[in-house]
N, C-alpha and C positions, 0 to 999 in steps of 0.2 A: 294263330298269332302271325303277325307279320315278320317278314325275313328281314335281318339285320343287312343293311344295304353294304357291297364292297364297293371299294373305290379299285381299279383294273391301272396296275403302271403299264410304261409303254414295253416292258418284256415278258410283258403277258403274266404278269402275277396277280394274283389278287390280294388285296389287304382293306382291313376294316375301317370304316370312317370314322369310328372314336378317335383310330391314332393323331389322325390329320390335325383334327380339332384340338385335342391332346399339345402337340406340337406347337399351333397358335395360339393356344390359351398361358403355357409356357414360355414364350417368345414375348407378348405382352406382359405376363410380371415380371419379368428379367428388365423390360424397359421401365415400368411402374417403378422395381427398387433401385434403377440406377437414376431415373430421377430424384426418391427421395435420396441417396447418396449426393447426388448432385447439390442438393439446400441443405444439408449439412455442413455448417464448418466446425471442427475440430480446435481448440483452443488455443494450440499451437499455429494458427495457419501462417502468422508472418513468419514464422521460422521454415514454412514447408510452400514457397512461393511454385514452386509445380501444380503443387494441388489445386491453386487459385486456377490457374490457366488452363487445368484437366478440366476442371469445376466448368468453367466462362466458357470452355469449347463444345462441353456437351449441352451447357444450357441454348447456347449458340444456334447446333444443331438441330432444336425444336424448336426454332424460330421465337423462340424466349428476348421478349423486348424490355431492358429495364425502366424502371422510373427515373426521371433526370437527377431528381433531388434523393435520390435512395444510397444509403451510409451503408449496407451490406459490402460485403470483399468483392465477393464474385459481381456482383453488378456492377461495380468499380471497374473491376477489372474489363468487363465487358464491354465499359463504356470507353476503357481507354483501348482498347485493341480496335475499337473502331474510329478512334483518332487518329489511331497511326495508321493504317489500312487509307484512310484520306486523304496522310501527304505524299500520295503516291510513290513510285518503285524506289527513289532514292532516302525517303522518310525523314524526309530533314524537309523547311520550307522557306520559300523565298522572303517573304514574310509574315509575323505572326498571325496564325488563325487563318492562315490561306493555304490552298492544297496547291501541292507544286505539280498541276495540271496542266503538260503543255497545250498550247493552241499551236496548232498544225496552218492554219490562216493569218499569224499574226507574227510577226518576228523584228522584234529592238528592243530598249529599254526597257519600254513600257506597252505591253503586250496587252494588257487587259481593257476593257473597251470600262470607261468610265461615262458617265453622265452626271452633268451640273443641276443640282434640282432646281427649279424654276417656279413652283409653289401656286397658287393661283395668280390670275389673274384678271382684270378688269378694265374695259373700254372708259376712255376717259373722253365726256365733251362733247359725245358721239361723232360724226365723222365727219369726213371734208369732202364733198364733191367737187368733181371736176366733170369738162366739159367735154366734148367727142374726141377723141384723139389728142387731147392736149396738157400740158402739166403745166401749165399756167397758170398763178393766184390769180385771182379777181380781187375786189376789196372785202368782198361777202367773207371768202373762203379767207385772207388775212384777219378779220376779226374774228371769225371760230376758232385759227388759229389763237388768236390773242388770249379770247376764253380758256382755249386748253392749259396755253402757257401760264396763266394764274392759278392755276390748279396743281401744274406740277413745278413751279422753277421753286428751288431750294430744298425740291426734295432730293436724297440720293438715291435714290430705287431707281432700279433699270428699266426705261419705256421702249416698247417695242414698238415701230412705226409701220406698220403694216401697207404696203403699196397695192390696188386694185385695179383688176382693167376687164371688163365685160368681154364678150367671146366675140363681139364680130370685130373688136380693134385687136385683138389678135388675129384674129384670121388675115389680118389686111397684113399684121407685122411678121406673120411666118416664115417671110423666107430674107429677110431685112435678124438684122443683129441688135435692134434697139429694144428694151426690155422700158416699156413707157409706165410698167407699178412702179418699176424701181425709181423714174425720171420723177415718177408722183411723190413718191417716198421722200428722195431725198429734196424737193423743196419745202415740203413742209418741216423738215429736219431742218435746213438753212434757217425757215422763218422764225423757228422756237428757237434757235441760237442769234441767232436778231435781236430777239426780244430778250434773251436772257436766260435759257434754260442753258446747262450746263450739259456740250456736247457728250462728253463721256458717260452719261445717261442714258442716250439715247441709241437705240438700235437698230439699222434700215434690212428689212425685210419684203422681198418681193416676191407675192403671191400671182402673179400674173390674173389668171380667171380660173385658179383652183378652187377659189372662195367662193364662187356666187353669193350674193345676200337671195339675191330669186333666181330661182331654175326657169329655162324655159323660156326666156325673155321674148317677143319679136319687137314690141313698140319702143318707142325710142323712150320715152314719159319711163316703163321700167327697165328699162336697159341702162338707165343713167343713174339707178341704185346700185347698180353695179362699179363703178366708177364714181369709187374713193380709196380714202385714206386714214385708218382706225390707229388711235395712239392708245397703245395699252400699257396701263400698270401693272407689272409684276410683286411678286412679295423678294425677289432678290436683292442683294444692295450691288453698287459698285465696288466697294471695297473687297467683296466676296473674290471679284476676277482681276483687281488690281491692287498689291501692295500700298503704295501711297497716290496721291493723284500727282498728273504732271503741272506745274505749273506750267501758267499763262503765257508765251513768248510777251505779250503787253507786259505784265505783270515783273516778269524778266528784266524787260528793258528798264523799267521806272528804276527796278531796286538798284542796279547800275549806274542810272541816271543819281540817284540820292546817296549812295555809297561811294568813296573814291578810297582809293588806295592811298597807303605811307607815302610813297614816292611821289605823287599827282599832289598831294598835301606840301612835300617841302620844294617842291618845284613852283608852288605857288608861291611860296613865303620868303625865297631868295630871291625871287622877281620883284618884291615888294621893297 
């Protein structure tokens, strides 16, 4: 028969491997009934609110994840101990549903970095070229203008005008302060208020030669794809980023013009 193997501690004893085993197999159901313990509630438990918290902390421990929608105590409870653990050390928060997690990068009123959603968007009319180094219409590029401006004026949605400049008229502007997408941008911004688009619509953007339409360019024929000006429709409105619109200074004058005051009224009438 074969010898019951010992296990040797380090002062030189020997003792039998049942024990070991023995020991682990006891140590496991000790943890088996303190979990069923654990999914037990007792009838009384709103009366005995310790329990819930003994209960939520062991369950805790064995990385026990509740269901969001789940009516039990202790999952409750579990889920709210991890709401409060979220408004950080002071447990109270700046406001509702927000963890009062300072930024170490950011300090005033309004600390937290927001963005305006902007939604898709779409090229309207296709684009305006321009000529080598210049931001000057032509009649060509005033009538695409014209095009586009029938497409957008009475709409209020926000148009972005995007300014373009191919990489060797930068190269030439690099050490000069003139930004010529932007000089593209903003005339065709002026022309759509010419015609009637409604400036606060309109948004001037300059891409200098981050945009390419073609990489790689050398010939002049596509290097002048590169050099325009793209009006894009957003799904944003105006009113989104401005309370009411300003009126017109024109618009101003007239009602001044057709309104007069009491006093301008009987200064008239004693004269007569």
């Amino acid at each position: 028969m074969a010898k019951r193997g010992k296990k040797q501690h380090h002062d030189g004893h020997m003792s039998e491997g049942w024990i070991t085993s023995l020991a682990d197999l006891m140590t496991l159901l000790m943890g088996f009934f303190v979990i069923l313990c654990s999914m037990m509630v007792p009838k009384d438990f709103a009366a005995d609110p310790e329990f819930l918290k003994v209960a939520a902390a062991i369950k805790e421990a064995f990385k026990y994840v509740p269901p969001s929608n789940s009516q039990d105590p202790i999952d409750l409870q579990i889920l709210l101990s991890k709401l409060n653990n979220s408004k950080g050390k002071s447990g109270t928060s700046a406001k509702p549903g927000e963890a009062a997690v300072r930024s170490r990068g950011m300090v005033g009123r309004h600390d937290m970095v927001t963005t305006i959603r902007t939604g898709s968007q779409t090229t309207i009319g296709g684009v305006v070229g321009f000529a080598a180094d210049s931001s000057a219409l032509t009649p060509e590029q005033e009538n695409n203008i014209a095009m586009i401006a029938d497409q957008i004026r009475g709409h209020m949605n926000v148009f972005i005008v995007k300014g373009h400049t191919s990489r060797d008229e930068e190269y030439k502007l690099q050490k000069t302060a003139k930004d010529l997408s932007y000089d593209r941008a903003l005339a065709v911004v002026q022309k759509l208020v010419d015609i009637g688009v409604a400036r606060e619509s309109l948004r001037i953007v300059s891409c200098r030669d981050y945009e390419p339409k073609r990489e790689g360019t050398y010939s002049e024929v596509t290097r002048a794809d590169n050099r325009r000006v793209e009006v894009i429709a957003t799904e944003a409105l105006v009113s989104e980023y401005r309370e009411r619109p300003v009126a017109d200074d024109s618009a101003n004058h007239m009602i001044k013009k057709t309104i007069k005051s009491p006093a301008t009224k009987e200064s008239e009438t004693s004269s007569d």
